[in-house]
FITORDREN-696527 format. One record per residue (C-alpha): residue in three letters; x, y, z. Coordinates in pm, 1 decimal. Example, Ala and Ser with C-alpha at 12.3 -4.5 7.8 and 13.67 -1.06 7.14 Angstrom:
! residues 2
type; xx; yy; zz
ALA; 1230.0; -450.0; 780.0
SER; 1367.0; -106.0; 714.0
END
This chain:
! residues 108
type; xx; yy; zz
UNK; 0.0; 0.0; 0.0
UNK; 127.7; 346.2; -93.2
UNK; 140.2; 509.3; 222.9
UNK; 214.8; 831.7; 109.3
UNK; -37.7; 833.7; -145.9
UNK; -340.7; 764.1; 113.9
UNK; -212.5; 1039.6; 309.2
UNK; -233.3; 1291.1; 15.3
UNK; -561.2; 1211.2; 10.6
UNK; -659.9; 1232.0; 374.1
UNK; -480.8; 1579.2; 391.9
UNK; -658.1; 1733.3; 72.8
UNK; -1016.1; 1597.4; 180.6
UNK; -993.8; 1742.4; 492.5
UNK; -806.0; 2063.9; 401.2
UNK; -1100.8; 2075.0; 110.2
UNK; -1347.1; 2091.4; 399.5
UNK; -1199.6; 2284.5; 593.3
UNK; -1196.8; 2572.0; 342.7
UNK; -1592.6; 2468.3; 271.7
UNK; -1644.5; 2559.1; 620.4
UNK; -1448.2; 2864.1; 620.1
UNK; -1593.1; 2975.3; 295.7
UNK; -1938.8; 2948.3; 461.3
UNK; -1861.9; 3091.7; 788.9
UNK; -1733.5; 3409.4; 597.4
UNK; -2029.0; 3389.5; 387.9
UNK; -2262.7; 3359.2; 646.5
UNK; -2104.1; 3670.1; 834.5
UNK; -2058.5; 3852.9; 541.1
UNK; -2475.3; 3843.6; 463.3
UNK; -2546.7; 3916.6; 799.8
UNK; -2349.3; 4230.0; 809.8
UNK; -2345.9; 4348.1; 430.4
UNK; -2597.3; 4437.5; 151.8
UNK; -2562.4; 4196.4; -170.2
UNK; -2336.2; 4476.5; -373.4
UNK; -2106.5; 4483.4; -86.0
UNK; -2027.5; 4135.0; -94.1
UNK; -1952.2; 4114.6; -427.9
UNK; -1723.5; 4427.9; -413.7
UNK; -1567.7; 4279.0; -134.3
UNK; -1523.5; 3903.0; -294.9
UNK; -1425.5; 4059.3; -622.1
UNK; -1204.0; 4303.6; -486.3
UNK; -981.6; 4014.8; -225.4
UNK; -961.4; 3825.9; -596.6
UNK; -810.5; 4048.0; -811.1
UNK; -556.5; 4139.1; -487.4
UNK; -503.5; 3771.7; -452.1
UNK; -425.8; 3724.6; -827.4
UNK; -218.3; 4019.9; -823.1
UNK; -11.2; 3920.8; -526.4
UNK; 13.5; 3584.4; -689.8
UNK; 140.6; 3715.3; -1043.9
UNK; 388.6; 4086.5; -960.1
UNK; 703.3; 3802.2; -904.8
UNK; 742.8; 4115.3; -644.1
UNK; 671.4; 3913.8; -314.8
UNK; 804.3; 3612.6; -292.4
UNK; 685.0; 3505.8; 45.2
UNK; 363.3; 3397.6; 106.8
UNK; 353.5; 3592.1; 468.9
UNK; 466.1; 3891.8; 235.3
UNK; 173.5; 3867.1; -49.8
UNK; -98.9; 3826.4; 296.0
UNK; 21.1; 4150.2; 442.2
UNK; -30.2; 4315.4; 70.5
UNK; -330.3; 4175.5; 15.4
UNK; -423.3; 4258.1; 352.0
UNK; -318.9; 4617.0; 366.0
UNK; -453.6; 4716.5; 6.1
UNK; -807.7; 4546.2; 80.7
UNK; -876.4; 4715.5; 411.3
UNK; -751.1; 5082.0; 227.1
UNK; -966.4; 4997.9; -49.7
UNK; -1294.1; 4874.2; 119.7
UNK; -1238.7; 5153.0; 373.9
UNK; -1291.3; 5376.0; 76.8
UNK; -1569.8; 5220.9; -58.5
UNK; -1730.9; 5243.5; 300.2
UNK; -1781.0; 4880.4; 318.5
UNK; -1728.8; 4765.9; 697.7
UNK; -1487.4; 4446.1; 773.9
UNK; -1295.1; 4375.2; 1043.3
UNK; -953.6; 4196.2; 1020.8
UNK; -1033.1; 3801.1; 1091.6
UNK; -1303.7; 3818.9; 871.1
UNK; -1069.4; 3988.6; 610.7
UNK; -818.3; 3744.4; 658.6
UNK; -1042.3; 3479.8; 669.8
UNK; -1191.3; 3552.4; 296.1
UNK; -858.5; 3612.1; 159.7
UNK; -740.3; 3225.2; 301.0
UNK; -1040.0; 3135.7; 148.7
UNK; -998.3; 3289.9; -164.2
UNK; -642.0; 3165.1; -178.1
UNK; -750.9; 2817.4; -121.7
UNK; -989.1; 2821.9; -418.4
UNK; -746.8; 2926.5; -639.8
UNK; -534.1; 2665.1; -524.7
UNK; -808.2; 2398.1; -583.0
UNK; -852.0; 2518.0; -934.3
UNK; -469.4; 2544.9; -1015.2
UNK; -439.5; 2174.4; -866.6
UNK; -756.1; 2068.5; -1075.4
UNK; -602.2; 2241.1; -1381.7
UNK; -291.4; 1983.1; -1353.4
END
């Protein structure tokens, strides 16, 4: 039995549901506190930061691209008067690095 193979598995099913449960969590926070537009501002906005981080070749550390991404999308959702606080900021970026993850992995 391929040992290491199982345990590929077992990590990326639960790290997949995981991220399922933080994706709702945010989401469920995110309606409660936030009119429809908001949200997808807000999604679309930690996205294109995400990709961006992911693509400038400028920050090479992942710790690095988070406190971009972080610091751009509370400056820019500050100005757009849309209200988040930090874990749930940080949370929706994880998340939103996670599914691009999936689909790179799914891509391969």
């Amino acid at each position: 039995m391929d040992w290491q193979h199982l345990l590929t598995g077992v990590v990326t099913t639960v790290v997949g549901a995981a991220l399922v449960l933080l994706i709702r969590l945010a989401a469920q926070w995110l309606s409660m506190h936030m009119t429809e537009a908001q949200r997808a501002h807000a999604k679309d906005l930690i996205l294109t930061l995400v990709r961006a981080a992911e693509q400038s070749g400028l920050l090479k550390d992942g710790a690095a691209k988070k406190a971009w991404v972080l610091a751009q999308a509370q400056a820019q959702l500050a100005k757009a008067g849309i209200p988040l606080d930090l874990a749930t900021l940080d949370t929706l970026i994880e998340a939103t690095v996670g599914e691009l993850n999936d689909e790179f992995w799914k891509c391969t």
